[in-house]
C-alpha positions in Angstrom: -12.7 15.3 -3.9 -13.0 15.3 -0.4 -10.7 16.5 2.2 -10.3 13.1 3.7 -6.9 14.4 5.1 -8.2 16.3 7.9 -8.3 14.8 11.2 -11.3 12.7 12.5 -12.3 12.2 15.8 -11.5 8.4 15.9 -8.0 9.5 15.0 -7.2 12.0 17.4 -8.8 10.4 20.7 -6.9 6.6 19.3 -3.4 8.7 18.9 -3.8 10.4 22.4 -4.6 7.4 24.2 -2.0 5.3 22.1 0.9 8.1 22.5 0.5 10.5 25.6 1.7 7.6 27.9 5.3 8.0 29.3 7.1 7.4 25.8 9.4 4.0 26.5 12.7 3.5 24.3 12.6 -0.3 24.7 10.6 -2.3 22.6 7.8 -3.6 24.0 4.6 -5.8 23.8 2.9 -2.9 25.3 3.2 -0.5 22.7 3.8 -3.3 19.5 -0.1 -4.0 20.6 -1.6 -0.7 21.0 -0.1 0.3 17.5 -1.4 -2.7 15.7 -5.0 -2.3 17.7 -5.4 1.4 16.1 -4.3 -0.1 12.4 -6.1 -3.3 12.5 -9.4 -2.0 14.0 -13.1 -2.1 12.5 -12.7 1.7 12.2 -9.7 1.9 9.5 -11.9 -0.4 7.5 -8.5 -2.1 6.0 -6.7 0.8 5.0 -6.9 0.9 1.7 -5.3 3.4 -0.4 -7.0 6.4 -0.8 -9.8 5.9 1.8 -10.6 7.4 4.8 -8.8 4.3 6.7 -5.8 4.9 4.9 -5.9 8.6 5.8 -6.3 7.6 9.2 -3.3 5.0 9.5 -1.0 7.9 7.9 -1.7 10.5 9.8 -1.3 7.7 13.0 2.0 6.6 11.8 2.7 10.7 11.2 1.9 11.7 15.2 3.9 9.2 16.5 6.8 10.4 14.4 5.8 13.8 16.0 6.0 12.6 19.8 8.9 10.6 19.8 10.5 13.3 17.9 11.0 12.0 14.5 11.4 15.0 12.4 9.5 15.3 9.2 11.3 14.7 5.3 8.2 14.6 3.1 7.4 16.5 0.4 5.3 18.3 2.9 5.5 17.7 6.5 5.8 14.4 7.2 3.9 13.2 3.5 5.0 12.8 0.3 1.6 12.7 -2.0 1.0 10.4 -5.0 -2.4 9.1 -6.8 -3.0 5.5 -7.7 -6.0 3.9 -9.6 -8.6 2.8 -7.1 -11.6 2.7 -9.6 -11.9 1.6 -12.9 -15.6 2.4 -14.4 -17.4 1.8 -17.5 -20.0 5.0 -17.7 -23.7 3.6 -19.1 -24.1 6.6 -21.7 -20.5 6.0 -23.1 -20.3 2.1 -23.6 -22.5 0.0 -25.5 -23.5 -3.4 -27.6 -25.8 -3.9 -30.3 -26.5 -6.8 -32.4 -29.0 -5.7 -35.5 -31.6 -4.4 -33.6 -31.3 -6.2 -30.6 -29.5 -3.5 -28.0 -27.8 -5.3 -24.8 -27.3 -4.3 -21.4 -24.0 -3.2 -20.0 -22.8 -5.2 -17.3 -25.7 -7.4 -17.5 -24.9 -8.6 -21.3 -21.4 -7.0 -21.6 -18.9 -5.2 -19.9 -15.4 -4.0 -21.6 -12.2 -5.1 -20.2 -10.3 -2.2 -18.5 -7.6 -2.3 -21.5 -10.0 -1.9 -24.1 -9.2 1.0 -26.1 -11.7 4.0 -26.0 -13.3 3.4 -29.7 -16.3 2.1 -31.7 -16.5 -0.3 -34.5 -19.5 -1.7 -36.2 -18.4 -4.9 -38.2 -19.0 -8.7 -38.7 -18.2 -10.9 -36.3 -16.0 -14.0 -36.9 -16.0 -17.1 -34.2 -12.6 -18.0 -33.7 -12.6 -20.4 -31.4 -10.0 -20.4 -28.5 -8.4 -17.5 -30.4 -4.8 -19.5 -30.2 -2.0 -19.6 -32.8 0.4 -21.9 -31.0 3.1 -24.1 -33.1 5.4 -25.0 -30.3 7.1 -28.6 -30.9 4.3 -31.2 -29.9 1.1 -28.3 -29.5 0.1 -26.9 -33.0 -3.2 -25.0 -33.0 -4.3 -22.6 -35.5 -7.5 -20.9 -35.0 -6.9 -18.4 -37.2 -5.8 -20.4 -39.9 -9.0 -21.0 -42.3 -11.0 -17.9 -41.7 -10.5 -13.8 -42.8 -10.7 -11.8 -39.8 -9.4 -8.8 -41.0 -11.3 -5.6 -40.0 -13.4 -7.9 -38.1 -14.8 -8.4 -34.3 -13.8 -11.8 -33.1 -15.6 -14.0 -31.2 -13.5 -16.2 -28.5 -13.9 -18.7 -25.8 -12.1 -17.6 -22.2 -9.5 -20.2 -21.5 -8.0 -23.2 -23.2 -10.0 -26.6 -23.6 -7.9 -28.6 -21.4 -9.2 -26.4 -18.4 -9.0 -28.9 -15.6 -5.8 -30.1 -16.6 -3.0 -28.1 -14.2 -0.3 -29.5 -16.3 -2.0 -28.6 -19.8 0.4 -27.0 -22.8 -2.4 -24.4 -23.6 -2.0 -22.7 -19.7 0.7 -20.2 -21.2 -1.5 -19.4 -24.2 -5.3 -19.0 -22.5 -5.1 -15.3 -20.7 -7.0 -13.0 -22.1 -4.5 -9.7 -23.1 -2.7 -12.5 -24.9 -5.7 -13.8 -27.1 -6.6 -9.9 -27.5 -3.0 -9.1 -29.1 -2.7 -12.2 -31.2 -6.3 -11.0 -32.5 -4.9 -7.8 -32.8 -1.9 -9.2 -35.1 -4.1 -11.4 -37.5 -6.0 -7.7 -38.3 -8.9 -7.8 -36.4 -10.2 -4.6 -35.1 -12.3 -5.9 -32.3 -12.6 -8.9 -29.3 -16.0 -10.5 -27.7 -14.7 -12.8 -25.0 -17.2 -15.6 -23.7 -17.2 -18.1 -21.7 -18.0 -21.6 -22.3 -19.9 -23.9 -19.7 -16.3 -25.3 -19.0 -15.7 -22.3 -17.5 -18.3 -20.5 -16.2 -21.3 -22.5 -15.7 -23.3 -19.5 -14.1 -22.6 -17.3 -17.1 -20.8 -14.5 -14.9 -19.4 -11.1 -16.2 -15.9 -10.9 -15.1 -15.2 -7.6 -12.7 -13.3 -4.7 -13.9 -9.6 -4.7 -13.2 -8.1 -1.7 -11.4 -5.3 -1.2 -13.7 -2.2 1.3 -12.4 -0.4 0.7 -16.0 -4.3 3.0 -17.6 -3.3 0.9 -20.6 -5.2 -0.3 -23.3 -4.0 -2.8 -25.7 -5.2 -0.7 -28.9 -8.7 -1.9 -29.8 -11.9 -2.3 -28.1 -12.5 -5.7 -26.2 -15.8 -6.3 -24.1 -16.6 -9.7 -22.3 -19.8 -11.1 -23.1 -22.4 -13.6 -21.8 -23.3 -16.9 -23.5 -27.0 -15.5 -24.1 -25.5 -12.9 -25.8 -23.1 -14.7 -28.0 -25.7 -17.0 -29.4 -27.9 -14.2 -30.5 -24.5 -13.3 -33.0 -24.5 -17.3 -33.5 -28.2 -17.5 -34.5 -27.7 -16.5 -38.6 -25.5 -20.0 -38.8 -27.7 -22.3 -36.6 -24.9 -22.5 -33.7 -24.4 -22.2 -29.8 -21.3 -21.2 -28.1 -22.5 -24.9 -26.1 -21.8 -26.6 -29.3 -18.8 -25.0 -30.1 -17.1 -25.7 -26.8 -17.8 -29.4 -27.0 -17.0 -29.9 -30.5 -14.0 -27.7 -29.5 -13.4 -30.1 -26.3 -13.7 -33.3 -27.8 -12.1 -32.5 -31.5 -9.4 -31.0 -30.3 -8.4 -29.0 -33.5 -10.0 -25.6 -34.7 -13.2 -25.3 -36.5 -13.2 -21.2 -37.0 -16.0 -19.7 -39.1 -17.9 -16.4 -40.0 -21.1 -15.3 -38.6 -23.6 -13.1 -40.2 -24.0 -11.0 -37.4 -23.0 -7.5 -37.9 -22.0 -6.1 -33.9 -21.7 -2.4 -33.5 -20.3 -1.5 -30.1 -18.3 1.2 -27.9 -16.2 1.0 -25.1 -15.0 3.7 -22.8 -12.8 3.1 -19.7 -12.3 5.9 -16.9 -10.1 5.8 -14.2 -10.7 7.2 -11.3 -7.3 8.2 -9.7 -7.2 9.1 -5.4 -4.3 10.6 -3.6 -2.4 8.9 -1.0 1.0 9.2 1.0 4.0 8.0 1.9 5.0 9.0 5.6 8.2 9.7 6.0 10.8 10.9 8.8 14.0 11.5 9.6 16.6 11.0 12.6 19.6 12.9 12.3 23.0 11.2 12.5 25.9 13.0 14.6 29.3 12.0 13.0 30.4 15.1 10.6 31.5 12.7 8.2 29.1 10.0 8.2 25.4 11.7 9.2 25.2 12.7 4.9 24.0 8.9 5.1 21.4 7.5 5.3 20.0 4.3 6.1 15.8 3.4 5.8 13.6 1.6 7.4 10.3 0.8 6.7 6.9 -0.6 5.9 4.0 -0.6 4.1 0.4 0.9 5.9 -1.8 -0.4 3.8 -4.0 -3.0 3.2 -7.0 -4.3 0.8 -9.9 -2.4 2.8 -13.2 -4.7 2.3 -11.7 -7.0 0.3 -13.5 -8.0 -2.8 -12.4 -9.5 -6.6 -10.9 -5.8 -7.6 -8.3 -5.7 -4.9 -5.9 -9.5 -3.9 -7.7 -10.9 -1.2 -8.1 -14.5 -1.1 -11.6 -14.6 -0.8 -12.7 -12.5 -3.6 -16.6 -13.1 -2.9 -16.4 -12.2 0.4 -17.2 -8.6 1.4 -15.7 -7.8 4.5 -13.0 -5.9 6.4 -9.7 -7.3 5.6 -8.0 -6.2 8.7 -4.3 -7.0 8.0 -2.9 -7.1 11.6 -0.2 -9.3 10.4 0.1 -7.4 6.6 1.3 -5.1 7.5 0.0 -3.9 11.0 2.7 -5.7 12.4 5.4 -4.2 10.2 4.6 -1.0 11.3 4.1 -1.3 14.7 8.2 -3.0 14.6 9.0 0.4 12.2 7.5 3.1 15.1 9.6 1.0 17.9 12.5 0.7 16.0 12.0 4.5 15.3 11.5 5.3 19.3 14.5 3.4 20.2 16.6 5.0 17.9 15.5 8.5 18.4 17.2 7.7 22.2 20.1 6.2 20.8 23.5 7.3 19.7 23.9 7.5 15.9 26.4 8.1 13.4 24.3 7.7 10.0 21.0 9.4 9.9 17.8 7.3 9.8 15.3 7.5 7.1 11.6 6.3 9.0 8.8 5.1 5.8 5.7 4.2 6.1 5.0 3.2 2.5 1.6 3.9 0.7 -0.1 1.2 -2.0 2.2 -1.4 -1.7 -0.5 -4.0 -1.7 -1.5 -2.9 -5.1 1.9 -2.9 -6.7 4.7 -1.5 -4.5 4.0 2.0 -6.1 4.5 4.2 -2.4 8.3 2.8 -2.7 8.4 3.1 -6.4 7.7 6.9 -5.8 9.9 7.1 -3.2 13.0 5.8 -5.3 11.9 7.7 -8.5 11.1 11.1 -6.2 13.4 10.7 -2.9 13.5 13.1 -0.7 17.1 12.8 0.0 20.3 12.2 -1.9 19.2 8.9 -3.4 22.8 8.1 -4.1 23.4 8.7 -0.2 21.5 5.3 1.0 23.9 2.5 1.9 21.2 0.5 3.2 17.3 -0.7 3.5 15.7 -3.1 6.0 11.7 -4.1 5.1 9.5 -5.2 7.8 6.2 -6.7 6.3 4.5 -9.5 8.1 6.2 -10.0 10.8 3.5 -10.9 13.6 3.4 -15.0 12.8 6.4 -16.4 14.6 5.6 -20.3 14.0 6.6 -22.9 16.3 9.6 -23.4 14.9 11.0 -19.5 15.9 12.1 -19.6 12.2 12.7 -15.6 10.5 12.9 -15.1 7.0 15.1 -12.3 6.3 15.4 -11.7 2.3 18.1 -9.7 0.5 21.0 -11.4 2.1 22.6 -11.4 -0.8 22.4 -8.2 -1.7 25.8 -7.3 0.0 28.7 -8.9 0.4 28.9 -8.7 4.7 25.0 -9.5 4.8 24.7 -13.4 5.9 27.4 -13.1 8.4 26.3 -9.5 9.9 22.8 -11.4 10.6 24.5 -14.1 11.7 26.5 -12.2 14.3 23.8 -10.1 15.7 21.9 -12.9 16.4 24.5 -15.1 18.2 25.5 -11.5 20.4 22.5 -12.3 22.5 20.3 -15.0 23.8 17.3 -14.9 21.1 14.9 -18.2 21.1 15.0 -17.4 16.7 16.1 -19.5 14.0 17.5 -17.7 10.9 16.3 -18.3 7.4 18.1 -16.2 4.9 17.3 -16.0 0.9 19.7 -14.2 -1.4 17.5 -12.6 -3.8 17.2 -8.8 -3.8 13.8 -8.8 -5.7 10.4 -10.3 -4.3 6.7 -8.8 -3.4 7.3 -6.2 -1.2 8.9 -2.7 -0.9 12.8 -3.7 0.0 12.8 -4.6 -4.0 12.4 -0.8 -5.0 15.9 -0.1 -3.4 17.6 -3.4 -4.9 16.9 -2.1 -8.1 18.8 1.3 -7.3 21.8 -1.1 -6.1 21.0 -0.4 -2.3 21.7 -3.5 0.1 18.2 -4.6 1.1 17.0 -7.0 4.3 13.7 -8.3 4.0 12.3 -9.2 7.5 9.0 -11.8 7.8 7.7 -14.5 9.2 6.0 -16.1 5.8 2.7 -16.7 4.4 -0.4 -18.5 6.3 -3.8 -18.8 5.5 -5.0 -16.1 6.7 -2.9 -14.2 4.5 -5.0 -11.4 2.4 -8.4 -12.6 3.7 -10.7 -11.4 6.7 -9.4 -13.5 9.6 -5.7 -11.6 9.3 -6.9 -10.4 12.8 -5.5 -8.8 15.9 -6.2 -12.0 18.3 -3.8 -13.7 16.3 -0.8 -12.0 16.3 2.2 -13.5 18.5 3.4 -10.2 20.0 6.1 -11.6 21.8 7.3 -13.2 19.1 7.0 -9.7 17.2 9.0 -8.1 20.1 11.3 -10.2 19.6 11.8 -10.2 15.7 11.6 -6.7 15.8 14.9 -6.2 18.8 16.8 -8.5 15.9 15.6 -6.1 13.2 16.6 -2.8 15.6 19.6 -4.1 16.0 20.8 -4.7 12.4 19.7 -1.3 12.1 21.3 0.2 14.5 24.7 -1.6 13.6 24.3 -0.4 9.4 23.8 3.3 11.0 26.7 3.1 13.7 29.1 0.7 11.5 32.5 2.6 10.4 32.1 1.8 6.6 29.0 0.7 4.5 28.0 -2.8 3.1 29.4 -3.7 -0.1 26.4 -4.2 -2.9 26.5 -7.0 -5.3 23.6 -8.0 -7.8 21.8 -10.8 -6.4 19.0 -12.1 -9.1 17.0 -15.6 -8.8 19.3 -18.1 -7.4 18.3 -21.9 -8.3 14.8 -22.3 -10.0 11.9 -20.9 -8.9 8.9 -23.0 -7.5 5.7 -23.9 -9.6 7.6 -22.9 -13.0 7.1 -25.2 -15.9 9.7 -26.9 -17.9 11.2 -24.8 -20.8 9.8 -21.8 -19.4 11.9 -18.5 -20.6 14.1 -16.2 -18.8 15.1 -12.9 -19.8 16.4 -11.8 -16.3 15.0 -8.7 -16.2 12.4 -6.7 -13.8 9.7 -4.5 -15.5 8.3 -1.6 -14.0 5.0 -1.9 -13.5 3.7 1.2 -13.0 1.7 3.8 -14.8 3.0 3.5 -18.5 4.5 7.0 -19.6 6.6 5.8 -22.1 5.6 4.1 -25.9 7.5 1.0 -24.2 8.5 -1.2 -21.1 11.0 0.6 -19.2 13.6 -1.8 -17.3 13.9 -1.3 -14.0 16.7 -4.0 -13.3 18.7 -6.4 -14.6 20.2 -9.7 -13.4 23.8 -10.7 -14.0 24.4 -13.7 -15.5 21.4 -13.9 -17.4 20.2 -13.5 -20.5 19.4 -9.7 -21.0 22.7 -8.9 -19.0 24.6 -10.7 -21.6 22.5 -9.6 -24.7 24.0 -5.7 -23.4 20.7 -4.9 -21.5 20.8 -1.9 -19.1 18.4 -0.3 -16.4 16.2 2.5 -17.8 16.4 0.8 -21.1 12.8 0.9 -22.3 12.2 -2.1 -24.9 9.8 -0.9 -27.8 10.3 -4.1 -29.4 11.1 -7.8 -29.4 11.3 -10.3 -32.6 10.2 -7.6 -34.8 7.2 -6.7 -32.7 6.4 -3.5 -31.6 5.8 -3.4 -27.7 4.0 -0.2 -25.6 3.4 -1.6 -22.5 3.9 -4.5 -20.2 1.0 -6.5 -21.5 2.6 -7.0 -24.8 5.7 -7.5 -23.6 4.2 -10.3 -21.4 2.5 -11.6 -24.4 5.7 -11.5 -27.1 7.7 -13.5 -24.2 4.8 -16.7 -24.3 6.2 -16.9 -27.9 10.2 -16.9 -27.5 11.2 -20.3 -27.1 13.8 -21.5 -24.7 17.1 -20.9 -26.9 16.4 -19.0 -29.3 18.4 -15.7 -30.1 15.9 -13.1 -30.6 16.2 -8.9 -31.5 15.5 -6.6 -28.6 14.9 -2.7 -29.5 15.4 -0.5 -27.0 15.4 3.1 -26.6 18.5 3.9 -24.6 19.2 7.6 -23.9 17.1 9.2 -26.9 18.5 6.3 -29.0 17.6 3.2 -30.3 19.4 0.6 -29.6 19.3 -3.1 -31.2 20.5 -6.1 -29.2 21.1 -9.2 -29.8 19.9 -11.5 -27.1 20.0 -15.3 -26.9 17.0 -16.6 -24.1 17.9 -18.5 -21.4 15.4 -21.2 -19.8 15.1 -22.2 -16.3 
């Protein structure tokens, strides 16, 4: 691999001009816009993990530590290093489909999906329609019902047939891991997905996932175009065309066995890049008090050029995603909370993060809670800053995790009535949500969640500099220095309480289940899902549930990752009492569990 981690040019002309100024302890436009220049400039090419842009923003973020004096608390230096997925490939010599004699092209014809397992298999191929076996109350379908697919590949239409419908039963039913895993269960040894006209009229190849669980679901699953799939249709007169309209308009299976014998094999590599967390330290001064610690922080990077692999909104588009507001902003409020502090008197000491890969699953803060660098035990507070450059019209801040502590609301409510601020508060209770804070609500740390919302620019190409509000982001970020500075100087530390999903949550559908707990969704190193919280009151809390429980079962079936978890919880209906094994300490433990519904 390269050395992207030594300096560039760019970076150290950028930090000298940005930093060798008279260092100022207030916060100011001034400096919140030369810090969100640097990070949101054609040169860092989005800062996405692992690139040179990334390495750039990091070591940025890792001078200015230096200068305002900062001291490092990495692993080493300043960085604590960790790798994430940035690549998921299919290599030409190790993947390919035949049918007969008739050899197809890879990622012209086929492609496999990045949880395919790494096997071959040469075996008949049965069409089986939408690939559903649903029987809940009014929506009974059966694909599976009339036709042996054991030791089979199956042949399956993408999506459901009522795909224009947004309200349609079939919605939980249509992703693809799911249809893979009930395949899976009726015996089949092997998945051709394909979509219909319905759904694809140009025929496309879906694009690789990047996939940070580097799971595979336990046999081989390609996609495949609709040119391809009537070549295996050919021996019984049929065209996927025909079976998506008589699908469509029957509305009831109609399953049957080509004579098609398909021998294929699929190989996944991923390719794995390091990249870093930043992280510093202020030292507190009271003998009794300075063992604690209190973070601040906020993610770095962002989705680089954008494309259908990484979240962007524009998924066709391929261009610099320049994330001024996610999460430029954050860290330009993080580096002048950081300066002001480093000038201030303090009893706590100050943990200073700038997290790595938090756009592609929170995993910097992950790292950080599973690998800290202090006594984790020792934290008695956490305040995220992430998008905080959009003050609308109405001066209204979001800050999330209110709840999370039993002084929370009224301490933000205080701090911002001390002094003359033109802000409106908006608080929400929950300690979970898509960003880092949620890593240290899970550890039962009090978390505040500072932003100013979504808009839509948000994860596309036009999150730029120009329009960034950086008086309002002066302002938002004086309100978050000063909650800061009071957790740090306050004489004891917020009291944490649990505070899950309060009320329901928006776009769910009715009778959707509830387990109440959060997943980890990293890497998968265990046979399992490991728990990584769980909310009181609901229903794994009550069925004896426990963080660091990691479930390797539910209703009798086995589970080894998140995916089939996801896909055993489309099946558990909204009270019903189902078995939960878990493996609790070296043990296994079996618990009763009756699921709630929203």
């Amino acid at each position: 691999m390269k050395n992207i981690y030594k300096y560039s040019i760019i970076s150290i002309i950028f930090v000298s001009v940005a930093c060798k100024s008279d260092l100022n302890p207030e916060i100011t436009v001034e400096d919140l816009t030369k810090t969100v220049t640097f990070l949101a400039s054609d040169e860092l090419e989005g800062r996405l993990p692992g690139s040179q842009g990334g390495v750039l923003a990091g070591n940025y973020i890792a001078e200015r530590f230096k200068l305002i004096g900062v001291k490092p608390a990495g692993e080493s230096g300043y960085f604590q290093n960790f790798n994430v997925v940035t690549e998921t490939e299919a290599p030409l010599e190790e993947n390919f489909l035949k049918i007969g004699n008739h050899t197809a092209e890879l990622h012209k014809d086929f492609i496999p999906f990045s949880y395919s397992s790494n096997v071959s298999l040469e075996a008949q191929v049965a069409m089986v329609g939408y690939g559903f076996d649903i029987s809940v109350d009014s929506l009974q379908w059966n694909d599976y019902e009339n036709v042996n697919v054991k030791d089979k590949w199956v042949l399956l239409l993408r999506n459901d047939p009522e795909i224009r419908d947004p309200n349609s039963l079939f919605i939980p039913f249509s992703g693809e891991k799911s249809k893979v895993l009930t395949a899976k269960e009726k015996g089949a040894k092997g998945v051709l997905l394909v979509a219909g006209e319905n759904v694809s009229k140009k025929d496309k190849l879906l694009d690789l996932e990047i996939d940070q669980t580097e799971s595979n679901l336990g046999i081989p699953a390609f996609n495949i175009t609709r040119e391809l799939a009537n070549k295996i249709l050919e021996s019984v007169g049929k065209t996927i065309e025909e079976v998506e309209s008589g699908l469509v308009n029957e509305m009831k299976p109609n399953s049957f066995v080509s004579e098609a014998l398909v021998e294929a094999q699929s190989k996944i590599v991923f390719k794995t890049t390091e990249t870093r967390n930043v992280i510093g330290i202020i030292e507190g001064s009271d003998s009794n008090l300075k063992s604690e610690y209190v973070v601040v922080g906020a993610h770095y990077d962002h989705l680089g050029w954008g494309g259908s692999t990484t979240s962007s909104r524009e998924p066709d588009v391929h261009a610099i995603h320049y994330g001024a507001d996610d999460n430029a902003s954050g860290v330009s409020g993080m580096l002048e909370i950081a300066e002001k502090l480093v000038n201030s008197s303090l009893k706590r000491s100050v943990i200073l993060i700038g997290f790595g890969a938090e756009e592609i699953g929170i995993i910097g803060s992950k790292y950080f809670t599973m690998n800290p660098t202090i006594p984790k035990d020792k934290i008695v507070a956490m305040v995220n800053l992430d998008m905080i450059g959009r003050l609308k019209d109405t001066k209204e801040i979001t800050v999330s995790g209110v709840g999370t502590s039993i002084e929370g609301e009224q301490l933000l409510e205080r701090i911002l009535s001390e002094k003359e601020r033109d802000l409106v508060l908006g608080v929400e209770q929950n300690g979970f949500g898509p960003s880092d804070h949620a890593n240290f609500y899970v550890e039962d740390i009090p978390v505040f969640f500072f932003n100013t919302g979504a808009h839509d620019d948000y994860h596309t190409s036009g999150d730029v500099l120009e329009k960034i509000d950086f008086d309002g982001l002066r302002r938002i970020t004086e309100y978050a220095y000063d909650l800061s500075e009071n957790l740090i100087n306050a004489d004891t530390a917020l009291t944490f309480q649990e505070a899950g999903p309060k009320g329901k949550a928006a776009n769910t559908r009715k009778g959707k289940v509830v387990l109440g707990l959060m997943p980890y969704f990293g890497k998968s190193e265990e046979d399992g899902l490991r728990v990584d919280g769980v909310t009181k009151g609901l229903a794994a809390d009550k069925g004896g549930m426990k963080k660091g429980d990691v479930i390797v079962g539910i209703a009798g079936k086995k589970i080894h990752n998140i995916y089939e978890y996801m896909d055993r919880m489309t099946k558990i209906r909204p009270g019903q009492t189902i078995n939960v094994d878990v493996m609790r300490d070296g043990k296994k433990e079996i618990l009763i569990i009756q699921i709630d519904h929203d």
